[in-house]
Every structure is written in structure tokens, then in C-alpha cells.
C-alpha positions as CSV (number, residue, x, y, z in Angstrom):
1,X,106.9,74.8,109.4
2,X,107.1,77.6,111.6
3,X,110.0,77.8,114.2
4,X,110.4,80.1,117.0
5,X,113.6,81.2,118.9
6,X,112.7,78.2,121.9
7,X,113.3,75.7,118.8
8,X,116.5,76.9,118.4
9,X,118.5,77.3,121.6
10,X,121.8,76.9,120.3
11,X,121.4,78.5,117.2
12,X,121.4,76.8,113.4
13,X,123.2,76.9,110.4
14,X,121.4,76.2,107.3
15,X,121.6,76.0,103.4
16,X,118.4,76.7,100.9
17,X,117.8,78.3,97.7
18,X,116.2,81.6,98.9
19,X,116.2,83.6,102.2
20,X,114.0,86.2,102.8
21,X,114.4,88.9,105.3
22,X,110.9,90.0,106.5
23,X,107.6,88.3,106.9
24,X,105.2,91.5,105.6
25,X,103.8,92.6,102.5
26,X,107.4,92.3,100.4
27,X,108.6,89.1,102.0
28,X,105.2,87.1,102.5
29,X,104.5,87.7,98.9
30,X,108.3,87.3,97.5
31,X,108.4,84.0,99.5
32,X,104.8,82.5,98.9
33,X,105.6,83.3,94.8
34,X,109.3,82.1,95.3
35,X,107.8,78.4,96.8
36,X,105.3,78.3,94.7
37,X,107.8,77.6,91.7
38,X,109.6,74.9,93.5
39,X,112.1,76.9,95.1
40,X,113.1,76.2,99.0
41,X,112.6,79.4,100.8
42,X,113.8,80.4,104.1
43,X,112.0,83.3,105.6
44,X,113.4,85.2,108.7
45,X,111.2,87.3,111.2
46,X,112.9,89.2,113.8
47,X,109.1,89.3,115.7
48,X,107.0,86.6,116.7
49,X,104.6,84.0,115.6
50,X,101.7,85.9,117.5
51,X,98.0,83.9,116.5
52,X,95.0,85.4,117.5
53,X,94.7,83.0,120.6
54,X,97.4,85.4,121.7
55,X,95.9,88.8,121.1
56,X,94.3,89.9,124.4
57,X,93.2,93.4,122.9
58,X,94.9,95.0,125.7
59,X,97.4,97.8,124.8
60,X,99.9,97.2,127.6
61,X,100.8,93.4,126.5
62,X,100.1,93.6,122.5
63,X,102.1,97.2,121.5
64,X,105.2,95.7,122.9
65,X,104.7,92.3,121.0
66,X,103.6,93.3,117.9
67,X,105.1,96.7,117.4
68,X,108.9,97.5,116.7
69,X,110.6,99.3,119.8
70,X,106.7,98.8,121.6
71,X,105.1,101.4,119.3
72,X,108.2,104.1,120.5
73,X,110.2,104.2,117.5
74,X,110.7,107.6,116.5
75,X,112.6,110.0,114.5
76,X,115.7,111.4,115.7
77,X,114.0,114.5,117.1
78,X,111.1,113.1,118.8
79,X,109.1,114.8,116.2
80,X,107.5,112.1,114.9
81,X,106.1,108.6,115.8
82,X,107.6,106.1,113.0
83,X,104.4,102.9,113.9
84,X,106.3,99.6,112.1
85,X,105.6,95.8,113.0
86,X,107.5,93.6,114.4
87,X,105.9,89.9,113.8
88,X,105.1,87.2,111.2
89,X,103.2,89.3,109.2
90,X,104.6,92.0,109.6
91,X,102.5,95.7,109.5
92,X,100.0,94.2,107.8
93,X,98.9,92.1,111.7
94,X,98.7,95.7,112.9
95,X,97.4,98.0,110.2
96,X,93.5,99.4,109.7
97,X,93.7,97.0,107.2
98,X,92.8,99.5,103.9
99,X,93.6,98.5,100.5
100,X,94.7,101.8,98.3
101,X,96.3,100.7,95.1
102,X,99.0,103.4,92.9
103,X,97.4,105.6,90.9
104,X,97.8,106.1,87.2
105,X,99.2,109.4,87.5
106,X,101.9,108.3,90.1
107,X,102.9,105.3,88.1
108,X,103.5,107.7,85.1
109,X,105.4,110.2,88.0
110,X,107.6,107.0,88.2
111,X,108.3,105.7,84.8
112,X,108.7,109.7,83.5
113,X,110.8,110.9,86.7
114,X,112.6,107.8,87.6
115,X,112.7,105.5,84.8
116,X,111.0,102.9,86.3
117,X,109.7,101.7,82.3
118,X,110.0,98.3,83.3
119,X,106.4,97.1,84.0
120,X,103.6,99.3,82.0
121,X,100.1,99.7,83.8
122,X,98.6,96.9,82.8
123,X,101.0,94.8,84.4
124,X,100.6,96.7,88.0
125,X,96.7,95.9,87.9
126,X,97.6,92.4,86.9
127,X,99.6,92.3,90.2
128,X,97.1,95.0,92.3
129,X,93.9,92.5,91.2
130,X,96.1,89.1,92.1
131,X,96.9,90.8,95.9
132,X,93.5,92.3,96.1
133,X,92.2,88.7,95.8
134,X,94.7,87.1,98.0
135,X,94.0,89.6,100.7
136,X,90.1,89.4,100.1
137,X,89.6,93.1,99.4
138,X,86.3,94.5,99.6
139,X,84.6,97.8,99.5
140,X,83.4,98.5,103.0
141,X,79.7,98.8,103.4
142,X,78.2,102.5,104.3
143,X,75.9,100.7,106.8
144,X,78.9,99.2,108.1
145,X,79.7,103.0,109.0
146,X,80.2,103.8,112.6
147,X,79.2,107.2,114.4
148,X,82.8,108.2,113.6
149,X,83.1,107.3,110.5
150,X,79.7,108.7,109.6
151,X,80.0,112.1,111.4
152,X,83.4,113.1,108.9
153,X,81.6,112.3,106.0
154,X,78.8,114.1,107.1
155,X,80.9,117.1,107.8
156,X,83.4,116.6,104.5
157,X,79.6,116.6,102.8
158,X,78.3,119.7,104.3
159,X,81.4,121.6,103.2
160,X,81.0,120.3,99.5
161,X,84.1,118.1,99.5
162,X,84.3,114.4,98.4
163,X,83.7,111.8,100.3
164,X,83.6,108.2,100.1
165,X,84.0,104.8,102.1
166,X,87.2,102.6,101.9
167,X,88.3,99.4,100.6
168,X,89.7,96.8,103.2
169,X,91.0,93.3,103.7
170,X,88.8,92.5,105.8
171,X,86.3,89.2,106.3
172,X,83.6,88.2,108.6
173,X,84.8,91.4,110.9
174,X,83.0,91.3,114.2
175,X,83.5,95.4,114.6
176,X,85.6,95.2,118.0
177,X,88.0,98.0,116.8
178,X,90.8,96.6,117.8
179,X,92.4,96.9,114.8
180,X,95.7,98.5,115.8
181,X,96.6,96.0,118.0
182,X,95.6,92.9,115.9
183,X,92.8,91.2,115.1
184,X,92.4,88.4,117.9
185,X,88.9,87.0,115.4
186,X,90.9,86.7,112.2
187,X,88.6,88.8,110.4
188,X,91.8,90.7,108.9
189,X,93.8,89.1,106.2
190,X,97.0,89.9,106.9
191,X,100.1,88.5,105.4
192,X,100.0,85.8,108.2
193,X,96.8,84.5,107.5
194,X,97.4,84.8,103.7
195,X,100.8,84.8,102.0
196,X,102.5,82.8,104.8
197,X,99.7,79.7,104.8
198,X,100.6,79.5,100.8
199,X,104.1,79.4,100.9
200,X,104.0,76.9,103.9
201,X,101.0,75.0,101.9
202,X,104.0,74.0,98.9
203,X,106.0,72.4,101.4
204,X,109.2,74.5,100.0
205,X,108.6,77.1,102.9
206,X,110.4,77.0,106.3
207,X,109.6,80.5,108.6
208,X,112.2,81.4,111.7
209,X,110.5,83.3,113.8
210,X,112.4,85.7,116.5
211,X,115.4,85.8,114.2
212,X,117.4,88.9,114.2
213,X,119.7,89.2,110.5
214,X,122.5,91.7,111.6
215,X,124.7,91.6,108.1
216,X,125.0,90.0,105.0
217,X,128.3,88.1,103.9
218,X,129.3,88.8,100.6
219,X,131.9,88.4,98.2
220,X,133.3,89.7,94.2
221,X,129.5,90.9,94.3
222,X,127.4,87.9,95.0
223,X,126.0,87.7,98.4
224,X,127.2,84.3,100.3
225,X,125.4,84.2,103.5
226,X,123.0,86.2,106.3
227,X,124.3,86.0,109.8
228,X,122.2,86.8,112.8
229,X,121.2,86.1,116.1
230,X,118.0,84.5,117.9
231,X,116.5,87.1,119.8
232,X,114.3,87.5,123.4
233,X,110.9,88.8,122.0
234,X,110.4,91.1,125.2
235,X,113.6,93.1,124.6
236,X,115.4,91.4,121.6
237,X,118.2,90.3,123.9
238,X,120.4,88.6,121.4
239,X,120.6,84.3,122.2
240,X,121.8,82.6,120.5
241,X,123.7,82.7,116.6
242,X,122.5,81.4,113.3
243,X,123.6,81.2,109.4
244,X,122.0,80.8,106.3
245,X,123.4,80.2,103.1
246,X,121.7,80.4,100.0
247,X,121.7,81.2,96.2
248,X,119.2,84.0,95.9
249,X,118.1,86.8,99.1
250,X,115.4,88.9,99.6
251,X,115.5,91.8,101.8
252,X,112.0,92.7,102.9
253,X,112.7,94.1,106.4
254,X,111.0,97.8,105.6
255,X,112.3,101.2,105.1
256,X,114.2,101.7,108.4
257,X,115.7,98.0,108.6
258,X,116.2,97.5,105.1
259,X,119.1,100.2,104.8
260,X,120.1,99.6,108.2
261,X,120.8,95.9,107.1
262,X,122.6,97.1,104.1
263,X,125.1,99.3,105.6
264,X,126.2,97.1,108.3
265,X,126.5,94.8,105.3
266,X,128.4,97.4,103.1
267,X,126.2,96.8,100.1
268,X,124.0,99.3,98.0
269,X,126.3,102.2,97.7
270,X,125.5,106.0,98.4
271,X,122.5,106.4,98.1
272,X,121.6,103.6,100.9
273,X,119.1,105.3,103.7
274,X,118.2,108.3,101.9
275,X,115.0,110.1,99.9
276,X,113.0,108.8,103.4
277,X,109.2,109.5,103.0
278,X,107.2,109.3,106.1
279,X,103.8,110.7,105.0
280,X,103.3,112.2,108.4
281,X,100.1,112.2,109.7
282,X,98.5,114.8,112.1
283,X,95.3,113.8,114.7
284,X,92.3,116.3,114.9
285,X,89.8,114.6,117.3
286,X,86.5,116.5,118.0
287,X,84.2,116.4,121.4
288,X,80.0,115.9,120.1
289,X,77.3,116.2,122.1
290,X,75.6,112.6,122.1
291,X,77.7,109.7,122.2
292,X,80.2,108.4,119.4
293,X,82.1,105.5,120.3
294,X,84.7,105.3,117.8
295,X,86.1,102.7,119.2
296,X,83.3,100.5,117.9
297,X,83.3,98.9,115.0
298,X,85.3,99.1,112.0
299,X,87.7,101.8,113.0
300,X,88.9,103.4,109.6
301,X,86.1,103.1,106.7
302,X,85.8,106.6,105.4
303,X,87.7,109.4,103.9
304,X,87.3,113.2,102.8
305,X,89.8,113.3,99.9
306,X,91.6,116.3,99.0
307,X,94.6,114.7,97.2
308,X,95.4,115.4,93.9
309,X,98.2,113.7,91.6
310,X,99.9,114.4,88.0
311,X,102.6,112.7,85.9
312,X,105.0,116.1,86.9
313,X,104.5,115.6,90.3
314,X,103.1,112.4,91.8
315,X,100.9,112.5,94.8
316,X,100.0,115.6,96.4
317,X,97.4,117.1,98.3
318,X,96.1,115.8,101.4
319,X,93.2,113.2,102.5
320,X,91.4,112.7,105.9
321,X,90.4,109.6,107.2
322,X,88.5,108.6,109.8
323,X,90.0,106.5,113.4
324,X,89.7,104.9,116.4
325,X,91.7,105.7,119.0
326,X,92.2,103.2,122.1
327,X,92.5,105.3,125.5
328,X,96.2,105.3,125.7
329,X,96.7,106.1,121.9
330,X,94.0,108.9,122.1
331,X,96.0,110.4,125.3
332,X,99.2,110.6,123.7
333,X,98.1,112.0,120.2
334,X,97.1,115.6,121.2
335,X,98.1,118.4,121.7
336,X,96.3,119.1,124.9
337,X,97.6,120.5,128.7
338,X,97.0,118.2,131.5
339,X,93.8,120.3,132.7
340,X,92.0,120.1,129.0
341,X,93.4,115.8,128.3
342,X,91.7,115.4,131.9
343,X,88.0,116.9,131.0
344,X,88.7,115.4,126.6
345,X,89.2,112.2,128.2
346,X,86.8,112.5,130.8
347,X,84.5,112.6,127.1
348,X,86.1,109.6,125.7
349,X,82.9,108.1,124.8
350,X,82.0,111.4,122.6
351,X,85.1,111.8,120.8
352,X,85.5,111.5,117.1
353,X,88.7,111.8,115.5
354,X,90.0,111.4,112.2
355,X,93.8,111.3,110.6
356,X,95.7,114.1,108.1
357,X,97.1,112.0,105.6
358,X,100.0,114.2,103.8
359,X,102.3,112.8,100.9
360,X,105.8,114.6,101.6
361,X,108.8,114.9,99.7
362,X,111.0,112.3,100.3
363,X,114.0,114.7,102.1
364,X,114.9,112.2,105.5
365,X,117.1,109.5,105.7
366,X,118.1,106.7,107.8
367,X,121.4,105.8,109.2
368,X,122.8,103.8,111.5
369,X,123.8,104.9,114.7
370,X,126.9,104.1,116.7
371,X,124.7,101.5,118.7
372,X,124.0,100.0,115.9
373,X,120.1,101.2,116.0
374,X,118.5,103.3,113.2
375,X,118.9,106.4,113.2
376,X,115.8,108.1,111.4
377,X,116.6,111.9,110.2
378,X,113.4,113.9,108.9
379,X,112.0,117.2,109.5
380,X,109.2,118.7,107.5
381,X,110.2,120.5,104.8
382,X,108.1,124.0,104.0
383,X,105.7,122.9,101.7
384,X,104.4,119.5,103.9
385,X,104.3,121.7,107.0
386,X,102.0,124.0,104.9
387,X,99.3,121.4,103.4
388,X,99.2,119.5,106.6
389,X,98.3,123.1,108.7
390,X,95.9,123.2,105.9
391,X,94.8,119.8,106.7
392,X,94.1,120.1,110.0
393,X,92.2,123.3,109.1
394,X,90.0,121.4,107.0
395,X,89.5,118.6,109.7
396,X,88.3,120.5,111.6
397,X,86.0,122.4,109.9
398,X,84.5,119.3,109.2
399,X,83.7,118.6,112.4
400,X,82.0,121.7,113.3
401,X,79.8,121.1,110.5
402,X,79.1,117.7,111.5
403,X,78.1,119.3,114.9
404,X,81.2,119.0,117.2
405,X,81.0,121.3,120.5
406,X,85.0,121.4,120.3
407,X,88.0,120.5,118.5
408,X,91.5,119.7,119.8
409,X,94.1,120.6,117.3
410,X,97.4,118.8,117.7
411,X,99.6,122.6,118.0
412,X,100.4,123.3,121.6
413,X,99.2,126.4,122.8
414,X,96.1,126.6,120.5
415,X,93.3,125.5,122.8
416,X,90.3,123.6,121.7
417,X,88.3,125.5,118.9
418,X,84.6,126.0,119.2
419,X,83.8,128.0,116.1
420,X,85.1,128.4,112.8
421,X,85.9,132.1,114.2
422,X,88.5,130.5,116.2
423,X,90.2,128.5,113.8
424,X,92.1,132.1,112.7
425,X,94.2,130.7,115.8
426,X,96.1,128.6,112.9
427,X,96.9,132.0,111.5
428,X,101.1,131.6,111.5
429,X,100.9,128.3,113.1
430,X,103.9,126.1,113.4
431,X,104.4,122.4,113.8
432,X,107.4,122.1,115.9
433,X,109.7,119.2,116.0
434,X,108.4,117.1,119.3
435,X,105.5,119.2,120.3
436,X,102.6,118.5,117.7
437,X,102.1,114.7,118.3
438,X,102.7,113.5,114.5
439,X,103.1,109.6,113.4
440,X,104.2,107.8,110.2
441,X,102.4,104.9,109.9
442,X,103.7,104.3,106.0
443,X,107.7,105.4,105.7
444,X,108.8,104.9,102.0
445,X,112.3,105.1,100.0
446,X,116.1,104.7,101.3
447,X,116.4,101.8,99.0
448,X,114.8,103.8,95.9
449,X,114.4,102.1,92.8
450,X,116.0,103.2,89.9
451,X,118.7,102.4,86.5
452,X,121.7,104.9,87.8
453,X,123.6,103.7,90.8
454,X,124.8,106.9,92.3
455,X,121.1,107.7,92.8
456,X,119.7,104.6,93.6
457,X,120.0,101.2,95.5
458,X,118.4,98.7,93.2
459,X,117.9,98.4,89.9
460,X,114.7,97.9,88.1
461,X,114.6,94.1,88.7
462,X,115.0,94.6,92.4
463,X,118.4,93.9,92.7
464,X,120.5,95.8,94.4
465,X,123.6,97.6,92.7
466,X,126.6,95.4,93.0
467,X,125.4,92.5,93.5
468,X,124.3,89.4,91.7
469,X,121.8,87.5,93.9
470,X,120.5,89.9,96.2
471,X,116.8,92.0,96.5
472,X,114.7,94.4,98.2
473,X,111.2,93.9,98.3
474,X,109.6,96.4,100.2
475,X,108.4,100.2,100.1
476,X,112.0,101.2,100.5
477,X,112.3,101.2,96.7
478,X,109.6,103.6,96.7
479,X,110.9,106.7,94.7
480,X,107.9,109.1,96.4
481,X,105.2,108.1,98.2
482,X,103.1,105.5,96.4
483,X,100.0,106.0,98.5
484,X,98.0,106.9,101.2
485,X,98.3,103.2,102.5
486,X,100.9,101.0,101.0
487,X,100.2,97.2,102.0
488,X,99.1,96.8,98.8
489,X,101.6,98.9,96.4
490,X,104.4,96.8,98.5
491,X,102.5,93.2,97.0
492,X,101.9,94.2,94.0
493,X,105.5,95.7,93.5
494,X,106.6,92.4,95.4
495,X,105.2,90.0,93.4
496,X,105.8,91.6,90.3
497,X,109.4,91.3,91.0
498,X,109.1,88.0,92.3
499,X,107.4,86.5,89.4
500,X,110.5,88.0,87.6
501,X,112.7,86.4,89.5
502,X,111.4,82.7,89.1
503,X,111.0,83.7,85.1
């Protein structure tokens, strides 16, 4: 049964076996294992229940349905876009829907660096191969390439770099590229169309909808109860109260809500909110002669990968991908004065653009304001700033090779490159908090994972230090980034743990 805040105008108390905070990747797969055994789960979603009969693909209605603070959530400097959804299923309704699994060599980063020794590899492919068939993974088609697509792996080519096409979870896709803003054919598997139909499909599985958990009540270390309040979906006015209590929670609410939810709660200790990862991301969109249309077809479906990882290190490098922009996104993601954004998006139809992906160091934190918001701290350390400069360098001399006429780099005051020549521009270049339009689509950590409590939140069985019966199930355990795209590191993780739990 799913149950939205109209359902409940007075509020509820309840009693179960399990609650679980969070409808994405951690919660839908903690909750659909969790009911699977026999156990009566609760789950909580502060967004809404938003099927596809409700996804007009128009920007203006679904980035302040689907999308935490309408798609504005940012760090505390305006630096950096933090993208995070807010609705039964989470991220994974609004994601490009790719499926990147942990590498070897990061797993190894983790069990040498962190002593995370309690699964060994073959028990993460176990999990990555269950998820990828859950999900309905595939290897995307090159014919399924668009112009976009095509054009930075023609360029990545040319320039002797490798290239390849992505995996994604998606089924029967009709190419409308409206990926970002959900997928109003149901050709992407998200957590609501997966994990949530098999833990309602038990019959131990009860979802609330629009439900906003502001602390947990605890006591002599066991967690009793999670108290909240219904919320308005348009600007999460708070309703009306509710009350669950139950014998085991799971807190899957992300890497900015997770900590936030803990420290109003008091629980997790010092090291609650911090070693943030963002992976910030950098646009480089390119103007061609004939016509591109990225925003046809499958918007994200090829890559030019640079990264590199090791046991010392975890992952490093950098890797550009391939996107679709929507006229409003594509506006706000450059760099550009009003004169040159009027004559690049005069060229909409031309455009290309493609993504910097950048594994960071995980240096922010999050903390919780007076309001009683998040309070994201991050600012790129030396070495991020450098490989994604380097990045963008590479972007776009990709693009030149594929044949752009220009490229807009996302620096203020560098105008739109024409030549390789030009790109000595990025000679001393810096990416200055607020100015270069950056975004995290993938924040990671401030619950890390890990045996010592005074560096850590949760131990090695998910549960967090302190406490008997509670969990975290979501990328916040993350000690570094896991990878490029984490959808599928959180399930795997998720129902590793979860299958623990039941055992």
C-alpha cells in the first residue's frame, strides 16, 4: 500500500518491525530484502508518489516535484549545484539511469585503507549481478548512439583516448531525453518501478509518502521511535505529525539528510557530516556546424575515460561523458555573458555537450544549520581543481577534433575557444567558488563506514556506533568515492547489508 500525506490529515502513529527512511537505492533495496523475509516494513518518503501519468516533461512543474529544494540545493558558497531527489524512488526517478559497479581496485582501497574486510569481492559481484538484474541493466547499443553521443567518441577517438558506450537500466526506451526529469514511458527502472513493487508484492510492505522524519527517539543506545511530520509537496509546509515505533531502522535518506537526521537525533558521534565527497562535475558544451540535437534520444550513452584507480589510492583520474541538456539546464550551466548565452542558445539545436566527471577527496562536510536546513561545506581542494581544469582541457579538445566551430568552457572570462591555439587561455585558470557553474550529481560519505568510532559513524554491519537497532544504507557510508555513478554501489552495499540483517 502506498499512502500519501491526503491519507493522513491528522497524522498517524504506528508500530512495525522495520522503518526505513528513504525510498532510493539504500532504502528500496533494504526494504524490498527486509519484506522479503517476513518482516513488516514501514518505508518513509519525504517526496511524492509521482507515476509517469504525472510526468509532463516540462521543466517548470517536474524540477520542483521531483528534485530536493526544486533542483537549487547547493553548497554553502554557491559554488556548486548538489542535484538529489526528492520522491518514491528517490535519485534513481531522476538520474541518466547508468549502471557503473566498484572497481576491484577501489574495493581493495577500502578493505586496505578503511578496514572494510567484511565482505571479500566475490561477495560485492554477488550483490552487483543480483541489482544489475533487478534494475534490468544492459549495455547500451552503439547504434542506439545519438549525434552527441557519437560526436565525443569520435573526438575522444581521434585524440587516441578510450572510448566506449555505457551500461543503463533502461527497457523499451522510446529516446525522448527526458531523462532528468523522469521518465513519463517507464522505460527506466528505477527503484519505483523495481524495489518498491517487490517489497509491496510480500504484502509486509506499507510506503508513506510526503513524510518528513525530523529526529529519532532513542534510549541506553537502542533507538525507540522516528518522529516527523506530513509535509505540503510544493514547499514542505509541515501538516500534520506522525510516530513510528519499531524494532529495527534504516536510515537511507542520502548523504546530506542522512547526517542531518542524525544530529538533530544526537546519534553517530563526531564524525557525523564529515569526509563529504561530491565528485564535482564541470559542463563543456561545444557549437557544430550541422545539427546535433542532443536532446534526442538516450541522453548519456558514451564516455571518454581517463580514470585510473589503485589499492593506495582509490579512484582517480577523470572521465567524460556525454549529456543532454534541456533549454533551461543548458542556460544555467555555462560560463557564458548574456551577449554569447543569447547567440549559444540561439544554436541550441547544434550544441553538444558532455560532463567532467572528477573523483575528489572527501574534505566537505554537512552540518546543520540554525534553521534546521543542511548546511553543505565544500570547496575544491588543489589537486581536484587541477584534474578537473585538466578535464575540461581535454573536453574540449575533443570537440575540436570531432569538428566543433566553438567551445564554451564553464570559467568566466575565458570566451568561447575556436582552436586548440586558444585553449592556452586555461593557462593559470581558476575555478572560483560560485562563478564556474559546477554540480554534484553523486555526494558520498558523512556517515563513513568503518570499525573505530572516532572516525567513523557506522560500523561494518551498517550500524551506527552506539546504538543497537539502528542503520544507514546509503552512499553516506562511502569512505571515498565509489564511482562515477553510484545507484548501483548504494544496492549492492544495500543489500549486502540487508541480507545481513535478516541472517
Amino acid at each position: 500500500m502506498i499512502r500519501t500525506g491526503a491519507d493522513v490529515p491528522e497524522g498517524f502513529v504506528e508500530r512495525t518491525d522495520v522503518c526505513v527512511i528513504g525510498s532510493g537505492a539504500g532504502g528500496g533495496v533494504a526494504a524490498a530484502v527486509l519484506a522479503g523475509a517476513g518482516r513488516e516494513v514501514w518505508i518513509l518518503e519525504e517526496g511524492p508518489h509521482v507515476p509517469r501519468e504525472r510526468m509532463t516533461q516540462r521543466e517548470e512543474e517536474m524540477y520542483p516535484l521531483l528534485y530536493r529544494d526544486g533542483g537549487e540545493q547547493r553548497t554553502d558558497d554557491g559554488g556548486i549545484s548538489v542535484l538529489q531527489g526528492r520522491a518514491l524512488g528517490g535519485s534513481t526517478v531522476v538520474n541518466m539511469a547508468d549502471v557503473t559497479g566498484i572497481r576491484e581496485e577501489v574495493w581493495a582501497h577500502w578493505r586496505q585503507r578503511f578496514g572494510l574486510t567484511r565482505y571479500d569481492l566475490d561477495a560485492l559481484a554477488e550483490a552487483e549481478a543480483i541489482c544489475r538484474g533487478v534494475i534490468g541493466a544492459n549495455p547500451i547499443a552503439p547504434s542506439r548512439l545519438n549525434r552527441n553521443n557519437a560526436r565525443l567518441i569520435e573526438g575522444g577517438a581521434r585524440l587516441g583516448l578510450a572510448t566506449s558506450t555505457m551500461e543503463h537500466n533502461r527497457t523499451g526506451c522510446v529516446g525522448s531525453g527526458y531523462c532528468l526529469v523522469g521518465c513519463a514511458y517507464d522505460a527506466k527502472r528505477s527503484v519505483a518501478l523495481t524495489w518498491i513493487p517487490r517489497a509491496l508484492a510480500t504484502g509486509h510492505a506499507t510506503i508513506q509518502t510526503e513524510a518528513r522524519v525530523e529526529r529519532l527517539e532513542h534510549e541506553r543506545g537502542r533507538v525507540i521511535a522516528a518522529n516527523g511530520q506530513i509535509v505540503r509537496v510544493r514547499d514542505s509546509a509541515a501538516l500534520a505529525p506522525f510516530r513510528i515505533e519499531a524494532d529495527t531502522f534504516v536510515i537511507a535518506a542520502g548523504s546530506v539528510h542522512s547526517p542531518l537526521l542524525l544530529a538533530a537525533s544526537g546519534l553517530g558521534g563526531r564524525a557525523v557530516g564529515r569526509h563529504l565527497s561530491l565528485q564535482p562535475q564541470a559542463p563543456v558544451a561545444a557549437v557544430f556546424p550541422d545539427e546535433i540535437e542532443m536532446f534526442r534520444g538516450i541522453p548519456q550513452a558514451a564516455l571518454v575515460d581517463c580514470e585510473r584507480a589503485s589499492a593506495e589510492d582509490g579512484l582517480a583520474g577523470f572521465r567524460l561523458e556525454a549529456v543532454s541538456a534541456t533549454p533551461g539546464m543548458a542556460a544555467v550551466t555555462t560560463a557564458l555573458d548574456t551577449e554569447q548565452l543569447h547567440r549559444f542558445m540561439a544554436s541550441y539545436r547544434r550544441v553538444a555537450a558532455c560532463l567532467c566527471l572528477v573523483p575528489d577527496r572527501p574534505t566537505g562536510e554537512v552540518r546543520r544549520a540554525w534553521s534546521g536546513r543542511p548546511r553543505i561545506h565544500y570547496r575544491l581542494d588543489a589537486s581536484t581543481e587541477a584534474t578537473l581544469l585538466e578535464a575540461i582541457e581535454t573536453a574540449a579538445r575533443c570537440w575540436l577534433a570531432a569538428g566543433a566551430q566553438l567551445v564554451a568552457l564553464p570559467i568566466p572570462g575565458i570566451p568561447p575557444v575556436r582552436s586548440v591555439d586558444e585553449l592556452g587561455q586555461l593557462a593559470g585558470a581558476r575555478l572560483r567558488p560560485a562563478e564556474a557553474p559546477l554540480i554534484s550529481a553523486h555526494p558520498q560519505g558523512t556517515c563513513r563506514m568503518g570499525p573505530d568510532p572516532a572516525t567513523s559513524v557506522v560500523g561494518l554491519d551498517h550500524r551506527i556506533h552506539g546504538t543497537d537497532n539502528a542503520y544507514v544504507f546509503d552512499a553516506s557510508v562511502f569512505p571515498t568515492t565509489a564511482a562515477s555513478h553510484t545507484q548501483l554501489p548504494v544496492m549492492a552495499l544495500s543489500w549486502l547489508g540487508a541480507r545481513a540483517l535478516i541472517s
